[in-house]
C-alpha beads as a LAMMPS data file, in Angstrom:
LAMMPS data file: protein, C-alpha beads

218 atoms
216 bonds

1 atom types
1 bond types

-500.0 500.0 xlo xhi
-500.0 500.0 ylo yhi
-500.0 500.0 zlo zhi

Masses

1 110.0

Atoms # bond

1 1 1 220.526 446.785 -130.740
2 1 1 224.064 444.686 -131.192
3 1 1 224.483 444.603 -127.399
4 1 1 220.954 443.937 -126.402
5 1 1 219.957 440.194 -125.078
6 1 1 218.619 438.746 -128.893
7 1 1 216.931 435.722 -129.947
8 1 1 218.695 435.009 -133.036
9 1 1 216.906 433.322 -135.247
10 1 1 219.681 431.704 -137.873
11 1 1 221.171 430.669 -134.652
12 1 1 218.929 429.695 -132.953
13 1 1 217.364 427.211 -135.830
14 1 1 220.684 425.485 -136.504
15 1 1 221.222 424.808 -132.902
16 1 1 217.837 423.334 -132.711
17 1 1 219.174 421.074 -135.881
18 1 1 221.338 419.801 -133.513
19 1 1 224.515 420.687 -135.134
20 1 1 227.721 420.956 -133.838
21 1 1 230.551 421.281 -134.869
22 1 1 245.582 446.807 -124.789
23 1 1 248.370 446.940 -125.942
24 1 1 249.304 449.400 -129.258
25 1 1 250.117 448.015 -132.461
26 1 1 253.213 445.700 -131.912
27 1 1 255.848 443.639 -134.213
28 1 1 256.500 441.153 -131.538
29 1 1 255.529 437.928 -132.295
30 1 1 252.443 435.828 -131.202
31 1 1 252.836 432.175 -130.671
32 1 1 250.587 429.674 -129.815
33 1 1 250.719 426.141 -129.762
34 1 1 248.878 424.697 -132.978
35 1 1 246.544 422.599 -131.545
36 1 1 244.775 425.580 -129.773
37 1 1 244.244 427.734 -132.872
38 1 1 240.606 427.112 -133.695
39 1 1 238.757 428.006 -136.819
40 1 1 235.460 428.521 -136.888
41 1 1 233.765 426.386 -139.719
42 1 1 230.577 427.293 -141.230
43 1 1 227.485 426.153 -138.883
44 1 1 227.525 425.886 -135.394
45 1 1 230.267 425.226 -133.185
46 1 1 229.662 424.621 -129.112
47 1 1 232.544 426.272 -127.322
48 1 1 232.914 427.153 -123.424
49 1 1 232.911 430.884 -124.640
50 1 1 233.083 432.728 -120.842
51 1 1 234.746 430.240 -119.341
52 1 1 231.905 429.364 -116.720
53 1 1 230.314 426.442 -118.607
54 1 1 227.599 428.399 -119.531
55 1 1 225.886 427.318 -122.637
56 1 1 227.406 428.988 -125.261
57 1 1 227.819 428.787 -129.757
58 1 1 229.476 430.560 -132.382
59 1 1 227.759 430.371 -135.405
60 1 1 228.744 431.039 -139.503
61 1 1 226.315 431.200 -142.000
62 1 1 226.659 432.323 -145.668
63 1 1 224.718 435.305 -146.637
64 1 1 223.113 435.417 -149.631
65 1 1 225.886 436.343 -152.510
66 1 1 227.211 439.315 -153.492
67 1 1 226.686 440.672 -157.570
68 1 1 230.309 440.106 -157.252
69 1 1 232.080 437.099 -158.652
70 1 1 234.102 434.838 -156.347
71 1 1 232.947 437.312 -153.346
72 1 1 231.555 436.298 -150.018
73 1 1 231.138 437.571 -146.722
74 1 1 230.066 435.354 -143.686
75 1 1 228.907 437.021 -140.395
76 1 1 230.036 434.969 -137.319
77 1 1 228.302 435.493 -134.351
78 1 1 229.419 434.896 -130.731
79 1 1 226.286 433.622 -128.909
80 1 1 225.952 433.597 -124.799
81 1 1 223.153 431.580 -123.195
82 1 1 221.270 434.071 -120.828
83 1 1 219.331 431.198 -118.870
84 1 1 215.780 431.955 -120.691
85 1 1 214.688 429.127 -123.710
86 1 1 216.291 430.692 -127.105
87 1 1 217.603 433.900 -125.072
88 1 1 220.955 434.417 -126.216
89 1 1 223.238 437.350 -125.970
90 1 1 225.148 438.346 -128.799
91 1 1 228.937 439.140 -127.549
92 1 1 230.689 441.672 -129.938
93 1 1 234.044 443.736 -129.987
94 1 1 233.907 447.017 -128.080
95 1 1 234.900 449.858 -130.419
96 1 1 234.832 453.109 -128.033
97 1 1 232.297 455.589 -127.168
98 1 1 230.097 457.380 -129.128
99 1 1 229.905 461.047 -128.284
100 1 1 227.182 460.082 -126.346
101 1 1 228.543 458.169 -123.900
102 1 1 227.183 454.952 -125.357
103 1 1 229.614 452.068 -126.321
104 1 1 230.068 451.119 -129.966
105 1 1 230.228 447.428 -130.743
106 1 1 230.940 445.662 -133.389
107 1 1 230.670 442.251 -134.442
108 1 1 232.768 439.967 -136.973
109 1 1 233.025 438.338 -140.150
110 1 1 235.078 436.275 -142.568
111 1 1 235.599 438.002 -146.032
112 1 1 237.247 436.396 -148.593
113 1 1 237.420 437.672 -152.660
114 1 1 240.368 436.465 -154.583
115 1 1 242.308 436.477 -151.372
116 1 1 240.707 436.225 -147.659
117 1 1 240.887 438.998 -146.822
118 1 1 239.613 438.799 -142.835
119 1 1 239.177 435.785 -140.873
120 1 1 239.703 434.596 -137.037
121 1 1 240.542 431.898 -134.927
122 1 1 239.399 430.902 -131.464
123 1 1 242.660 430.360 -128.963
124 1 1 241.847 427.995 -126.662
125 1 1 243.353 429.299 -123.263
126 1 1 244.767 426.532 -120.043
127 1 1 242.515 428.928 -117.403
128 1 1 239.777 430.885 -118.326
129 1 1 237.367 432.154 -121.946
130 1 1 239.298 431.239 -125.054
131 1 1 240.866 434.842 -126.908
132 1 1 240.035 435.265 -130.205
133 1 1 242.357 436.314 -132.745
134 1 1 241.236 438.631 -135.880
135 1 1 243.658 438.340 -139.248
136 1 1 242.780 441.163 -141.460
137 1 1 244.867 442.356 -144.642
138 1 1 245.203 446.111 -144.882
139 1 1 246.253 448.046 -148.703
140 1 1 246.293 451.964 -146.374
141 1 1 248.175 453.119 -143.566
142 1 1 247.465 455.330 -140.963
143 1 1 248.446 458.128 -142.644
144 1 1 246.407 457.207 -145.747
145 1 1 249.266 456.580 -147.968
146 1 1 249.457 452.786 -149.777
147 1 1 251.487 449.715 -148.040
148 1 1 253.438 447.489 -150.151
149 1 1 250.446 446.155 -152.017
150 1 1 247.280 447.634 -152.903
151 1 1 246.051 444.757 -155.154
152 1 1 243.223 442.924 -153.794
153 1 1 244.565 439.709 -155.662
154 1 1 247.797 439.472 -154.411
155 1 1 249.903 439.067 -151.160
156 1 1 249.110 442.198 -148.968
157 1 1 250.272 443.076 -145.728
158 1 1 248.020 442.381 -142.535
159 1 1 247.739 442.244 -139.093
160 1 1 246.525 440.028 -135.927
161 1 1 244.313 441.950 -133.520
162 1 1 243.982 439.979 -129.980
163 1 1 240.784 440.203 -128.140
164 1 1 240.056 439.073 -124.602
165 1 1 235.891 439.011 -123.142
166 1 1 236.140 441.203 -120.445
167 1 1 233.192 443.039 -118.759
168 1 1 231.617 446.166 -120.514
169 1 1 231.413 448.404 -117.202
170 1 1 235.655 447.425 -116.450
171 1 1 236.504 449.802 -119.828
172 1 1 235.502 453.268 -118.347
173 1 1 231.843 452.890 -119.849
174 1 1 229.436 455.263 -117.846
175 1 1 226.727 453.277 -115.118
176 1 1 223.891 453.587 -116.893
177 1 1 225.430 453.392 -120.219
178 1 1 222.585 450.918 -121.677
179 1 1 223.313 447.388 -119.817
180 1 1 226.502 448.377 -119.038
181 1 1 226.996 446.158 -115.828
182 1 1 226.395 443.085 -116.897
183 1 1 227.415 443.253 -120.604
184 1 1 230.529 441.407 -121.660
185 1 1 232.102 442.498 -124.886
186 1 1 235.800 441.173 -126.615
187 1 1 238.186 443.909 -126.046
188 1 1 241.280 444.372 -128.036
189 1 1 244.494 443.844 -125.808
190 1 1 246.851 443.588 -128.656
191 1 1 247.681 444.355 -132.556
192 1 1 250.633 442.742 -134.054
193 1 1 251.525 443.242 -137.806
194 1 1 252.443 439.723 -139.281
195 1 1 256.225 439.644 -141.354
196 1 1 255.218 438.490 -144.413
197 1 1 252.107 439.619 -147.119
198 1 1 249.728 437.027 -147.570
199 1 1 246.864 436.319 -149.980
200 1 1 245.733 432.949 -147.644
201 1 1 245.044 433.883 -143.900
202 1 1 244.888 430.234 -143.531
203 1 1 248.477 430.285 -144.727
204 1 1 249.326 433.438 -141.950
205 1 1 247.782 431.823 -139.197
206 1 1 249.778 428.446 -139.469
207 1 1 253.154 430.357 -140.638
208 1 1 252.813 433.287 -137.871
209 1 1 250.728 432.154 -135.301
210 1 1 251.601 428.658 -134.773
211 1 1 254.451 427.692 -132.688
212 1 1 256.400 425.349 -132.434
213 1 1 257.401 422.659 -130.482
214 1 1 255.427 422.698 -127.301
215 1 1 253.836 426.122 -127.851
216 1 1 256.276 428.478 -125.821
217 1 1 255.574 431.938 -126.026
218 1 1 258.776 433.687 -127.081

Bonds

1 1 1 2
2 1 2 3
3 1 3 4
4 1 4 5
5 1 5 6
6 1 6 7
7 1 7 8
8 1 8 9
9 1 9 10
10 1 10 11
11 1 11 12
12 1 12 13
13 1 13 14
14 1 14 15
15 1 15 16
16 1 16 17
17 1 17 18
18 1 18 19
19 1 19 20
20 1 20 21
21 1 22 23
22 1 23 24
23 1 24 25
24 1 25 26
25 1 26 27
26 1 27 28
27 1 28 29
28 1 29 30
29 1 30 31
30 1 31 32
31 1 32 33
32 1 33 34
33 1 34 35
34 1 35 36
35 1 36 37
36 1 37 38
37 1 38 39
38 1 39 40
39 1 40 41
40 1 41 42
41 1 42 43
42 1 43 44
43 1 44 45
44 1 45 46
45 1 46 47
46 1 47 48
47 1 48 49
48 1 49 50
49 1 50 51
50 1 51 52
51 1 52 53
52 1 53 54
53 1 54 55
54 1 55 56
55 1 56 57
56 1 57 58
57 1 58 59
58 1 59 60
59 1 60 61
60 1 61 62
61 1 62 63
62 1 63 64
63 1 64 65
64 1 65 66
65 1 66 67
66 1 67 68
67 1 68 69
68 1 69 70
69 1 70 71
70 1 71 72
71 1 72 73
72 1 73 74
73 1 74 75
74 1 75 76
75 1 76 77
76 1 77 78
77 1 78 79
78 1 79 80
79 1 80 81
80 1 81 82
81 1 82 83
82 1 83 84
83 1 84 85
84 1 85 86
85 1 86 87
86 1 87 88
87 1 88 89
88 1 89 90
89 1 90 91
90 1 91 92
91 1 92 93
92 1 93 94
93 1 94 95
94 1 95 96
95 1 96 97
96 1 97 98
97 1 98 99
98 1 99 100
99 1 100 101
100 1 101 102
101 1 102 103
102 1 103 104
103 1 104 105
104 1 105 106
105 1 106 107
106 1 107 108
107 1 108 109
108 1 109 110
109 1 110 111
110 1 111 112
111 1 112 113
112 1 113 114
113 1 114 115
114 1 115 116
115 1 116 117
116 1 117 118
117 1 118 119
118 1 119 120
119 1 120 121
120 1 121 122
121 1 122 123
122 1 123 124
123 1 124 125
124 1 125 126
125 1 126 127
126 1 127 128
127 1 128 129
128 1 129 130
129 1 130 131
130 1 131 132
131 1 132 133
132 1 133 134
133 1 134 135
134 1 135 136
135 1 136 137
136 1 137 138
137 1 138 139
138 1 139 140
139 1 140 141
140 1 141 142
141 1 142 143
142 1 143 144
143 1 144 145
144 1 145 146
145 1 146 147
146 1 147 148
147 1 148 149
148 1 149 150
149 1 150 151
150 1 151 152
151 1 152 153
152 1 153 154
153 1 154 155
154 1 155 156
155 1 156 157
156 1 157 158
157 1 158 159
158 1 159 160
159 1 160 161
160 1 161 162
161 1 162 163
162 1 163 164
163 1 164 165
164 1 165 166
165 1 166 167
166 1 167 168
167 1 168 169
168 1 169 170
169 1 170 171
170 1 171 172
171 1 172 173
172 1 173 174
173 1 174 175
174 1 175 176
175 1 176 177
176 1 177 178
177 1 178 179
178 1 179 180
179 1 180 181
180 1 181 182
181 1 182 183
182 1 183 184
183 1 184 185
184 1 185 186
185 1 186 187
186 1 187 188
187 1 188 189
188 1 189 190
189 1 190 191
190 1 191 192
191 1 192 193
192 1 193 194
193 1 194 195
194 1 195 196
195 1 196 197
196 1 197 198
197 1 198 199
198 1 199 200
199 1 200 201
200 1 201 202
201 1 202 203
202 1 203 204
203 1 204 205
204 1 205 206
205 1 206 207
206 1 207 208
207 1 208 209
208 1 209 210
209 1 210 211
210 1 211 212
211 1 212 213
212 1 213 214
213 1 214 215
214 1 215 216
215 1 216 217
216 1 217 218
């Protein structure tokens, strides 16, 4: 249902408000220049999201809370405008195939407990749909053993995954696969692990992410 053409209807009321607002895991760097790091505030924020002018919103709400003190978790959608009144499609990460043949999507969040512990930025690119960038604290490795922390309130290590909107039917996905042809879906081109632990991904994003001077890329 994810990648199906939705009328969404959180989104769609505060629009009508009128608000506004690859590549294997690496350690090389990313840097981009400040002022294109983006956050995504709660509400609505207009953003060229394909890079065609087509209308086009991400959108954070709060959910209701958590039995959990100091918890919250805050689905952020990417919405598409499909041309029809309050027809928007809902653009998610591509996650693989399941074993039928059908592509698994998945959408995103911001988390936060003592420490945030996933949150994302928009990068605004010179040419083109801006990337967005995931920051997400891990406590396990791959091989299921514990990193350096495995306290939820203190400085853990994380990583930056890099997603670019790319066309569901360029990643191998069957014809036929469900709306395959015309789908676009954020596909992860890179995954960087960030050199230092962090309890504040506000704190990684400006210390790791943020270059300086003009912006270079290393």
């Amino acid at each position: 249902m994810g990648w199906h053409r939705v009328a969404i209807a959180v989104a769609a009321s505060l629009l009508g408000a009128g608000a506004h607002a690859g590549d294997a895991a690496s350690d090389r760097p990313l840097r981009y220049p400040a002022a294109d790091l983006l956050p995504v505030a709660e509400g609505v924020t207009t953003i060229d999201l394909a890079g065609d002018g087509r209308p086009a919103a991400v959108v954070r709400y709060r959910q209701a809370e958590a039995d959990v003190p100091g918890w919250r978790s805050e689905p952020i959608l990417f919405l598409l405008g499909t041309g029809g009144a309050g027809d928007w499609l809902s653009l998610q990460r591509f996650a693989g195939l399941d074993r039928n043949g059908a592509p698994r999507l998945q959408g995103f969040s911001f988390v936060a407990d003592a420490c945030t512990e996933t949150d994302l930025r928009l990068v605004r690119q010179p040419h083109g749909p801006p990337l967005v960038v995931v920051a997400e604290r891990v406590f396990v490795g791959a091989d299921g053993k514990h990193l350096e922390s495995d306290n939820l309130d203190s400085p853990a290590p994380m990583f930056f995954s890099v997603y670019d909107l790319t066309p569901l039917a360029d990643l191998a996905v069957p014809r036929g696969a469900g709306e395959a042809e015309d789908i676009l879906v954020y596909q992860l081109v890179r995954k960087v692990r960030a050199a230092g632990l962090y309890c504040s991904l506000d704190e990684a994003f400006a210390r790791e992410l943020a270059a300086p001077g003009d912006g270079t890329k290393p």
